[in-house]
Each structure stands twice: as structure tokens, then as C-alpha cells.
N, C-alpha and C positions, 0 to 999 in steps of 0.2 A: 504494500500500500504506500502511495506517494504521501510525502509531506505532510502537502495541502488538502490530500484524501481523510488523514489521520486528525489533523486541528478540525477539519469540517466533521468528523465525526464526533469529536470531544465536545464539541460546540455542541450538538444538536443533546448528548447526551447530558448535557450539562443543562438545555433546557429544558428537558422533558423532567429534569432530578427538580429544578425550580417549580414546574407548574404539578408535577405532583404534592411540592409541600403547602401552595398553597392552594389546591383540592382539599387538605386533609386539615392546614386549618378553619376553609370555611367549611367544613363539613363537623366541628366543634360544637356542642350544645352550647346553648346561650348559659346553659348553671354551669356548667365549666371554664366559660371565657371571664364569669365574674368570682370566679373563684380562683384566678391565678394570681399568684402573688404582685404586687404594684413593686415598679421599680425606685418607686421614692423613699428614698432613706431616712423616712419619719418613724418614730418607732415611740408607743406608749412604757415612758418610764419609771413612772412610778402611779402608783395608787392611794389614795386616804382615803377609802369606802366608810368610813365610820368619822364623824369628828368627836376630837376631843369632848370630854365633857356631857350631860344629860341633851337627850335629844328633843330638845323643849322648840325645833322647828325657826328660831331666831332666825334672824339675817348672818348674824354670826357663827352660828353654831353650822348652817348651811353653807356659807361661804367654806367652813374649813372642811369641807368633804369637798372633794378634788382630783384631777386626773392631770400627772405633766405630760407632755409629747418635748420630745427632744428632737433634733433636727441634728443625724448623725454625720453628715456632708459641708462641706465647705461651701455651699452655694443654697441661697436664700430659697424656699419652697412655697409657693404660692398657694395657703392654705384655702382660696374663696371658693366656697361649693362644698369643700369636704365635710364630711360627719361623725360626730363619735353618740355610738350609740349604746344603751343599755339591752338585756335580755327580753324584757317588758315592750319595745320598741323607743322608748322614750331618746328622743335625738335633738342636739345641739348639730347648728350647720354654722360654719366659718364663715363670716361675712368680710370681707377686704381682708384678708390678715394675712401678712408674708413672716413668715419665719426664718428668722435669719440662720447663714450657718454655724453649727456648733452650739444654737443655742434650746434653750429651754422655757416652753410657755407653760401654767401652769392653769386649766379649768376649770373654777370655782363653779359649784352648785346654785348659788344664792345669786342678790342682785349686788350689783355694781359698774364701777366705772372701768373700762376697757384702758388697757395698757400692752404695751409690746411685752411683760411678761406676764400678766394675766388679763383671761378672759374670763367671764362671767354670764350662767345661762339663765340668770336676771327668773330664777323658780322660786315658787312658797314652798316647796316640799323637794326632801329628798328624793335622790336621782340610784345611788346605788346601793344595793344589798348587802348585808355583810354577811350572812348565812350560805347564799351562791348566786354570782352574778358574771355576766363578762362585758366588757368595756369593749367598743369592736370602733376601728378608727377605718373609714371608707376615704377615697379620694373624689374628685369632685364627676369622675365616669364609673361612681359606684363600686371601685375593682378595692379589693379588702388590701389594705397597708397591712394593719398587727389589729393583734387581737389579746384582749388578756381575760383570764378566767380565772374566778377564785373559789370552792369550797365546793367543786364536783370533785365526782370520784377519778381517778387518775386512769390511764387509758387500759394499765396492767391489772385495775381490781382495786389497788389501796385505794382507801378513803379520804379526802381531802383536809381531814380532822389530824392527819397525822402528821401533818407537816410537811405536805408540799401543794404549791399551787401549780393548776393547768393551765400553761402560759403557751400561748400560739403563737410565735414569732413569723413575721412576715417572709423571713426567710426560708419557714420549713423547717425549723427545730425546733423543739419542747423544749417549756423550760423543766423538761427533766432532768435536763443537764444543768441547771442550778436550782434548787427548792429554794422555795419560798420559806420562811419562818414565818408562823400566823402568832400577836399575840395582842391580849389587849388592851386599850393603855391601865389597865386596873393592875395586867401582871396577869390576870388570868387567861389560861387557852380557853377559844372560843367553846370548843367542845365541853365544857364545864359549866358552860350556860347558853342558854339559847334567848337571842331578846328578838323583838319585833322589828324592829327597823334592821340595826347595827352589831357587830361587834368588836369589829376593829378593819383597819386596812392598810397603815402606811408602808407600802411593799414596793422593792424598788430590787432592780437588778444587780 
């Protein structure tokens, strides 16, 4: 085979390997295309599912129940559209807000005034469980960034009561690979009481 025989057949092979891969991605379910991981390096960092103190519904006591997002990239992430949502549906959506790189914003429960480190979903009531809840951060074409989960059973059978949470990383690993410590600010484990709203949550990576 000549030369110019053997490139015009690479070519041709090379675009039949193209339009087959993209036959097979449009041929994706629609729950599979929102279920792949987002390439935006926002990542939910820490938790306060429970605020300090009696859960008397205050502005204060709602403002210190909390979700950060960190911004693990050196390049600003244009948070407008995205959503971080509870198990219940109950959803906060980012309005204007750029996140800068490397840094960390912090989303108050209660009302308040909007700052470049915190935002506030301006509620009368608590937003997250501390018995079992998950915190799920979408980007502004719905496609799931991170996910966190606190006080379900773990995927191998243990019970979340023992000391680790199910953390869904955007990347596709569990935070099996690091446990969570559950306690609550009295010093008790949760599993030693059960309250209605809360029990505790400031859990960070």
C-alpha cells in the first residue's frame, strides 16, 4: 500500500472512531448526563447542620447553621444559577456571586446582608437535619458539583452512628477515605440522644 493509500486510510479510520463516540454519547440517558460529575473545582467544605446553642428559631441561632463551599482553583467560579440543596428539596440558588480562587464562602440559614464571604438564604426556619440529611451543590446546567451526607448508613452496612459520614465527592470518592467525627457541642454523640431538629454538625475535611 502506497503512502498516500495508508494516511487516507488512517484518516477515514480515525473518523469513523470520532463519529462513533459521539453516536454513543448522544445515545446517553438524560439521568446519566446529569449525573456526571461537573468539572468545576467547587467543593462543599465544611458543615454546621446544628447551631450552637437551644434551637429557639432566632435570627441568630439560624444564621449559625451553615454550609462553606471553597473554591479549590486559582480562577474565580461564577457561582449565578447554581444551587445547594437539602434532602427535603428545600434550595438556595446563587444570585451574581463569583467566587474567587482559593477562596471560601460561607451559607448562612437565617436573614442577612450578602458579602463576598457570606451569603444568607434570608429563612424563618431551619434548613438542615442533624439526624440525616445531604447538602447537594448543583451548577447553574443542573450537572451535581459535590454532595455531602450525614447520618445514613455507610454503603458496606455500618451505621452512621459510629463514626463516619457519607461524603460524595465530586470526584468519585467517598469520604470513606477520611471519617467524619460526629459530636455534639454538649460533648455528647449524637446517638445518645435523639432531638427534633438538631444534633450537631461542624464537619469539615
Amino acid at each position: 500500500m502506497s503512502t498516500s493509500a495508508s494516511v487516507t486510510a488512517r484518516r477515514l479510520a480515525a473518523a469513523a472512531l470520532a463519529a462513533g463516540t459521539l453516536v454513543s454519547l448522544a445515545a446517553l440517558p438524560a439521568s446519566a448526563a446529569d449525573h456526571r460529575p461537573s468539572r468545576e473545582r467547587v467543593e462543599i467544605s465544611a458543615v454546621q447542620a446544628d447551631s450552637p446553642g437551644p434551637d429557639d428559631r432566632s435570627n441568630r441561632s439560624l444564621n449559625r447553621e451553615w454550609v462553606e463551599l471553597t473554591n479549590t482553583t486559582r480562577n474565580t467560579v461564577n457561582l449565578d444559577g447554581w444551587t445547594l440543596e437539602d434532602e427535603s428539596g428545600k434550595t438556595y440558588t446563587f444570585d451574581d456571586y463569583r467566587l474567587a480562587g482559593r477562596a471560601t464562602v460561607r451559607i448562612h440559614t437565617g436573614v442577612g446582608r450578602d458579602t463576598r464571604t457570606d451569603l444568607y438564604q434570608d429563612r424563618r426556619a431551619y434548613v438542615w437535619n442533624n439526624d440525616r440529611d445531604t447538602a447537594t451543590l448543583r451548577n447553574d446546567r443542573g450537572r451535581l458539583v459535590d454532595e455531602e451526607s450525614w447520618g445514613h448508613r455507610r454503603h458496606h452496612g455500618r451505621p452512621a452512628d459510629e463514626g463516619s459520614w457519607g461524603h460524595h465527592r465530586h470526584d468519585g470518592r467517598s469520604a470513606d477515605e477520611g471519617s467524619w467525627g460526629h459530636h455534639r457541642h454538649d460533648g455528647r454523640s449524637t446517638d445518645q440522644e435523639s432531638r427534633g431538629h438538631h444534633g450537631h454538625g461542624d464537619f469539615r475535611r
